[in-house]
Each structure stands twice: as structure tokens, then as C-alpha cells.
C-alpha positions, 0 to 999 in steps of 0.5 A, a space after each residue: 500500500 505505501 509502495 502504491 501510494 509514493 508511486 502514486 505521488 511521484 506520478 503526481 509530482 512528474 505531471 506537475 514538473 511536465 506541467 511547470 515545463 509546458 508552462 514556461 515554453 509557451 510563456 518563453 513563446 509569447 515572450 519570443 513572439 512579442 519581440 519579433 513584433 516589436 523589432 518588425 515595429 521598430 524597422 517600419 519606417 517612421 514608427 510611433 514612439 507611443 506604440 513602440 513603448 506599449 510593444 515594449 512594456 508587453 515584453 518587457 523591454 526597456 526603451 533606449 535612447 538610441 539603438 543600433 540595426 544588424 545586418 546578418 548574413 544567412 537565412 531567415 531561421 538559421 541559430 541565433 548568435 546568442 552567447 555574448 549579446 545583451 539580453 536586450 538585443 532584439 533577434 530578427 532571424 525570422 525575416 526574409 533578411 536576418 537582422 539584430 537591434 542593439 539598444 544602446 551600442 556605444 555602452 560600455 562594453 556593447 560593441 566587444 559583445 557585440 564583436 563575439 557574438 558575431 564571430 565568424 558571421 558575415 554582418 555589418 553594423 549601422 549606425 547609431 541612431 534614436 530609437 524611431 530610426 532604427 529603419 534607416 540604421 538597417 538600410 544602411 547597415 544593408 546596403 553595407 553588408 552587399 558591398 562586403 558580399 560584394 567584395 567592395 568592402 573587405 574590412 573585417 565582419 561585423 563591419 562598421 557601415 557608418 566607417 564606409 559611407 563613400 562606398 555605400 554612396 557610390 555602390 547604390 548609383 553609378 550614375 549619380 557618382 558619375 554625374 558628380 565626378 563630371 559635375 565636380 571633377 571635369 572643371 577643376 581638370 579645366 582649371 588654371 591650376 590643374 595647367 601642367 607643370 611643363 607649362 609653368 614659368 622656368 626659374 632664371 
């Protein structure tokens, strides 16, 4: 009878655990779910501060000053670099174009972090901004880590894509930086100072 009734209990006991287990997943889930929703809204183009702290408040997620996107190589699903990134870094692997947003990347220590957590990714960093301007930080961090797939830029990943402005300038149109070394260029080559040297007065 007592054999029953402690098998009895530990079948009771193994339930609650499985229980408390199935509970935290879907709370980890919904947490999870929350995030995602809340980097979606952070790289809309110009998104409401308001919404973005009611997204916040629901998964618990402090709302920055500034923060800062990443551009990841890979495809959407692919692990995340978990180990060495804030517990506040937003992880974006269920898009089309795998992304991170950092809160406050010039913190002491963030971009060390930041460093390791990327190791042996291709990634690109864009620049610091408010926190209702993360679409463009993402836009430029892309178009910075085409240029490294590229092979324009050949820094070490994660690049700095605030570091590589020129090229990213001159990698999305050809012809505006034609134009502009027509524009720009052409007369200073037509310029008195530009006369050979050949022609300069000799010295007596």
C-alpha cells in the first residue's frame, strides 16, 4: 500500500514538473513572439514612439535612447548568435533578411559583445541612431553588408557601415557618382591650376 501510494505521488509530482515545463515554453513563446513584433515595429519606417513603448512594456523591454540595426548574413531561421549579446538585443532571424537591434551600442562594453557574438558571421553594423530610426540604421547597415558580399568592402565582419559611407554612396548609383565626378571633377581638370607643370614659368 505505501509502495502504491509514493508511486502514486511521484506520478503526481512528474505531471506537475511536465506541467511547470509546458508552462514556461509557451510563456518563453509569447515572450519570443512579442519581440519579433516589436523589432518588425521598430524597422517600419517612421514608427510611433507611443506604440513602440506599449510593444515594449508587453515584453518587457526597456526603451533606449538610441539603438543600433544588424545586418546578418544567412537565412531567415538559421541559430541565433546568442552567447555574448545583451539580453536586450532584439533577434530578427525570422525575416526574409536576418537582422539584430542593439539598444544602446556605444555602452560600455556593447560593441566587444557585440564583436563575439558575431564571430565568424558575415554582418555589418549601422549606425547609431534614436530609437524611431532604427529603419534607416538597417538600410544602411544593408546596403553595407552587399558591398562586403560584394567584395567592395573587405574590412573585417561585423563591419562598421557608418566607417564606409563613400562606398555605400557610390555602390547604390553609378550614375549619380558619375554625374558628380563630371559635375565636380571635369572643371577643376579645366582649371588654371590643374595647367601642367611643363607649362609653368622656368626659374632664371
Amino acid at each position: 500500500m505505501t509502495q502504491a501510494m509514493l508511486g502514486y505521488l511521484d506520478q503526481l509530482a512528474s505531471a506537475a514538473a511536465e506541467g511547470h515545463a509546458g508552462d514556461g515554453a509557451r510563456q518563453a513563446g509569447r515572450l519570443q513572439a512579442r519581440r519579433r513584433a516589436l523589432l518588425d515595429k521598430l524597422i517600419e519606417p517612421d514608427p510611433e514612439l507611443a506604440h513602440i513603448r506599449l510593444l515594449a512594456a508587453e515584453c518587457d523591454w526597456p526603451v533606449p535612447r538610441t539603438a543600433a540595426a544588424v545586418a546578418l548574413s544567412g537565412q531567415p531561421g538559421e541559430r541565433a548568435p546568442r552567447p555574448a549579446l545583451p539580453p536586450d538585443a532584439l533577434v530578427g532571424l525570422h525575416r526574409n533578411e536576418p537582422c539584430l537591434i542593439v539598444p544602446d551600442p556605444d555602452g560600455p562594453g556593447r560593441r566587444r559583445a557585440l564583436d563575439t557574438a558575431l564571430a565568424g558571421r558575415t554582418a555589418a553594423i549601422g549606425p547609431t541612431m534614436p530609437v524611431t530610426r532604427c529603419a534607416l540604421s538597417l538600410r544602411l547597415a544593408h546596403d553595407a553588408l552587399a558591398l562586403v558580399r560584394e567584395g567592395v568592402i573587405s574590412a573585417p565582419s561585423p563591419v562598421t557601415a557608418a566607417d564606409h559611407i563613400p562606398a555605400t554612396l557610390i555602390g547604390q548609383s553609378p550614375d549619380l557618382t558619375a554625374l558628380l565626378v563630371d559635375r565636380k571633377l571635369r572643371p577643376l581638370l579645366r582649371s588654371p591650376a590643374s595647367t601642367p607643370a611643363t607649362n609653368w614659368p622656368r626659374r632664371s
